[in-house]
N, C-alpha and C positions, 0 to 999 in steps of 0.2 A: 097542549098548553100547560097540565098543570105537571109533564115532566120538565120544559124549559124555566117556569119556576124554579119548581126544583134543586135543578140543575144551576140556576142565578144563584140560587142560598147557597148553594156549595162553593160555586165560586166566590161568594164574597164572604165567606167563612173563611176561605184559602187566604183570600187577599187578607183580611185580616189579623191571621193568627201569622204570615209568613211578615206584614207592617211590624207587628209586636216582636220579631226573631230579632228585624233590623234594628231593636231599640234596648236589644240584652245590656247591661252595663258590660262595659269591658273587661272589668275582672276576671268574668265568669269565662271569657270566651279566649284567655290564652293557658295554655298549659303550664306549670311550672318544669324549670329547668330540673338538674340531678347536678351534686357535684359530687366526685370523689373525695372520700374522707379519710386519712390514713394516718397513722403514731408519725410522728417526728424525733420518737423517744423509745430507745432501742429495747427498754425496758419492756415498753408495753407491746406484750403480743396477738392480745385479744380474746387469750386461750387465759388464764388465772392475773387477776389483778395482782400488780408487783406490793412490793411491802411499802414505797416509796407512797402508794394511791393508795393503799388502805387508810380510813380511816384512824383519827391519835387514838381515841376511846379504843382501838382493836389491835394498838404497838404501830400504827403504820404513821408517814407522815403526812398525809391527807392531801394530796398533789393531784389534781387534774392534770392528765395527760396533756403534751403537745401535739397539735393536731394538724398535719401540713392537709391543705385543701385545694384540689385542681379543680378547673372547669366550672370555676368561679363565676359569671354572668356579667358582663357589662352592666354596668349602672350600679353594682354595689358595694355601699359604704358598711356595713355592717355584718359582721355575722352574731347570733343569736345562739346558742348551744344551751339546748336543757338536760341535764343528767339525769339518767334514771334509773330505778332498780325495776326493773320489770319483772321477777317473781312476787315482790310483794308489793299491791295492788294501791294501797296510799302511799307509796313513793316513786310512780308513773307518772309519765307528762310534766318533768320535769323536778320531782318530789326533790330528787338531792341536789338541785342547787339550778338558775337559769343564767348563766353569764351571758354579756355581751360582751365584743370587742371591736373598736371602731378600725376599720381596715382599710386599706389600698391595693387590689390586688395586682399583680404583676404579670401581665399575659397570663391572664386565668387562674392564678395560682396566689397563695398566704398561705402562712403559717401562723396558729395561735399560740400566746404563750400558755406554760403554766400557770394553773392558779391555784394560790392557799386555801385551806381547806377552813369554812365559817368564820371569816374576818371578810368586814368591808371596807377595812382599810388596812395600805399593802395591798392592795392590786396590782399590776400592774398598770405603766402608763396605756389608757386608751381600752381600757374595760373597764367595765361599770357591773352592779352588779342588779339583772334585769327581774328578776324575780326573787325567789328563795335565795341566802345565799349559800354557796356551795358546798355540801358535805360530801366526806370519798365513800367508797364502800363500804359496811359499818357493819354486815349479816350475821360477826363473828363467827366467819367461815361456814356457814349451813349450806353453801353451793350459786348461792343467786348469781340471773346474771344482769349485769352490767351495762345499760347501753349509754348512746349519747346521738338526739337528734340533732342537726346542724341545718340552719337557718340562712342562707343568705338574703340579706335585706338592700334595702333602699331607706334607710329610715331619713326622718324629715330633721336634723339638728335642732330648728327653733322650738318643734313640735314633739319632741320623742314620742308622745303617743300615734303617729300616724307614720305609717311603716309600709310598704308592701312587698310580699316574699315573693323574691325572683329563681328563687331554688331552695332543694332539700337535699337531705344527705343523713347516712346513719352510719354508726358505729360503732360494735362489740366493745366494750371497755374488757370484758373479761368475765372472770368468775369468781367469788367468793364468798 
């Protein structure tokens, strides 16, 4: 008798904790996508920022790359791109600049344009700008490197702040 107990607390610990599985928010329970992120701009090869992306302060003319993006995800209006200097640890996760651009992709695919370097206005049409805004590489040649994470969203127009990412994507900007 007191193994068939037991063995009822086990079961209905089972029942229990696999009731709570069934009531995970859904967020938690789909993976995000991947998209390919590649230059659209013959210049940038991934291997040394051109003089075009360096930052004005270092002679360059402070130009975020063009970024063609495949494998884009149904459902999304937006991508999201945060720039970053990932040697030096306050200009990660975005530190040199977060644009947005409101998109329509094409069988999977968009192209961003370029964007000026810390001006919010002169965007172009259909970018905003989502966080910092955007500085180019600035290290006065010490070697850093360069990245850029990419975002595809669903974001809400009425709402800007309610977003959900339906992919990711990364990309070398380079070195300098």
């Amino acid at each position: 008798m007191n193994i068939l107990k037991r063995m009822s607390g086990m079961a209905l610990v089972g029942l229990s904790l696999s009731a709570c599985q069934t009531m995970t928010p859904y967020e938690a329970a789909s993976p995000l996508g991947h998209i390919t992120v590649a230059f659209a701009d013959a210049a940038w090869t991934g291997k040394d920022v051109p003089k075009d992306g360096i930052c004005k302060r270092n002679g360059g003319n402070g130009n975020a790359p063009m970024l063609a993006l495949s494998d884009v995800p149904d459902g999304t209006n937006a991508v999201i791109v945060k720039f970053s200097d990932r040697s030096y640890q306050p200009n990660n996760n975005g530190g040199h600049g977060t644009i947005g651009y409101w998109v329509t992709p094409s069988q999977g695919s968009v192209t961003l344009p370029s964007v000026p370097e810390t001006t919010t206005t002169g965007l172009p049409e259909g970018t905003w700008k989502e966080g910092k805004v955007y500085a180019g590489p600035c290290s006065g040649g010490r070697g850093n490197i360069y990245e850029a994470d990419v975002y595809a969203v669903h974001k809400d127009k009425t709402n800007e702040k309610l977003s959900r990412t339906l992919a990711t994507g990364l990309i070398r900007l380079g070195r300098f």
